[in-house]
C-alpha positions as CSV (number, residue, x, y, z in Angstrom):
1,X,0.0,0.0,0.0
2,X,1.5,3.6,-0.7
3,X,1.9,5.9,1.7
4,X,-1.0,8.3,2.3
5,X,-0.1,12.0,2.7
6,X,-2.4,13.3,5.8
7,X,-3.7,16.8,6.7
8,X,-6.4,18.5,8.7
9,X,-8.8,17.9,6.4
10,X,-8.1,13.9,6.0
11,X,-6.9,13.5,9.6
12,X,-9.6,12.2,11.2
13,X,-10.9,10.0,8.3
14,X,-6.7,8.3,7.8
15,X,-5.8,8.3,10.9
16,X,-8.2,8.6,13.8
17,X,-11.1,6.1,12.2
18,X,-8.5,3.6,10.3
19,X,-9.9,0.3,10.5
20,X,-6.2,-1.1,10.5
21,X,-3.4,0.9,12.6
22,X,-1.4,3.5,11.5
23,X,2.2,5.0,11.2
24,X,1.8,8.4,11.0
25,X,5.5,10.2,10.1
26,X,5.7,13.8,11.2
27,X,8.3,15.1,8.6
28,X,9.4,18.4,7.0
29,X,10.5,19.2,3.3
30,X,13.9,20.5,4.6
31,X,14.7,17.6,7.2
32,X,17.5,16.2,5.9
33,X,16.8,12.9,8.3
34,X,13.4,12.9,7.3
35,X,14.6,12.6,3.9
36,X,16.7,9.6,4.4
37,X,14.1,7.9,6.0
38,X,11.2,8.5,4.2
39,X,11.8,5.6,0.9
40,X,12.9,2.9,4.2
41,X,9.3,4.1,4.9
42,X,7.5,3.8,1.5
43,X,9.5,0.2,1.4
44,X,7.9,-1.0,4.8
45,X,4.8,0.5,3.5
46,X,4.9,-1.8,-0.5
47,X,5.3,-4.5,2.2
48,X,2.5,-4.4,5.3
49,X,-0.5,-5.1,4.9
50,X,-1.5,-5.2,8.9
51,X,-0.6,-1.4,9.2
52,X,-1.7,2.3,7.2
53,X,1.3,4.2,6.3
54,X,1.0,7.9,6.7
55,X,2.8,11.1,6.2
56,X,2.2,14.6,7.7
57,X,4.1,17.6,6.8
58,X,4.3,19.7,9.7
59,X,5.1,22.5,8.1
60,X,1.3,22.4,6.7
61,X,-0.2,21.2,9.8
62,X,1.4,22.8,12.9
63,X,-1.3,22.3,14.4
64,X,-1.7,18.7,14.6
65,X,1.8,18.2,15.0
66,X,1.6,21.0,18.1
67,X,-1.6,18.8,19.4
68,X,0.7,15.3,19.4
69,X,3.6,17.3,21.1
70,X,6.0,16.9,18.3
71,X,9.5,19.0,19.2
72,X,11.9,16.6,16.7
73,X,11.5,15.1,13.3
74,X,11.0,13.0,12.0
75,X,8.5,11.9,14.4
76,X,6.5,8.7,13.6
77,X,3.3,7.8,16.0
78,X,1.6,4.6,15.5
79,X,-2.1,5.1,16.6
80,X,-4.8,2.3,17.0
81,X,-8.5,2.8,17.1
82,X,-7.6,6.6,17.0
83,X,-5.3,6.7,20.3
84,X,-1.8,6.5,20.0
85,X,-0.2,3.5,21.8
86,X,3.6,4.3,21.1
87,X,5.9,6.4,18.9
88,X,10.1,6.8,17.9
89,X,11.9,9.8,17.0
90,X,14.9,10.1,14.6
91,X,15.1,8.3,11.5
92,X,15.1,4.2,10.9
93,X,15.6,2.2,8.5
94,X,13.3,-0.3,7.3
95,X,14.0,-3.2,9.4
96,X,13.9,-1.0,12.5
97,X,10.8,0.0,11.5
98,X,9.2,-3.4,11.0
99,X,10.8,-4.4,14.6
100,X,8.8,-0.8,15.9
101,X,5.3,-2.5,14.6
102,X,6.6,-6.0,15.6
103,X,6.8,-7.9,12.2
């Protein structure tokens, strides 16, 4: 599944009333690390098929990312049923990644 680029208007609908969980990745254009990791993400993303892969530019959507208390990116929030139930900062490769959602 690609990765699904998330904002205030499609937040709720992507992320908060996802049927499966979801990875939501709190990145910037100019974040050099968020760069790096974001094909190890699109990679884990061709592969799952228990988890949404999402993406939220912060730069577009302060707010959300000032309502999930995001200070460092990347940023990357797994939410299930609409709560979030853990989250890693910095950038990871695919395999720590898969090892984050336990597959």
């Amino acid at each position: 599944m690609a990765v699904i680029k998330v904002n205030l208007e499609n937040f709720a609908q992507e992320v908060l009333k996802s049927d499966k969980k979801v990875l939501l990745d709190f990145y910037a254009e100019w974040c050099g690390p968020c760069k790096m990791m974001a094909p190890e993400l699109e990679a884990f993303a061709e592969e799952t098929e228990n988890y949404k892969v999402c993406k939220l530019d912060c730069d577009e959507s302060q707010e959300l990312a000032l309502t999930f208390g995001v200070m460092s990116i990347p940023t990357v929030i797994m939410f299930d049923k609409g709560e979030e139930i853990k989250r890693f900062v910095g950038a990871k490769e695919k395999h720590q990644i898969a090892e984050f959602c336990g597959e």
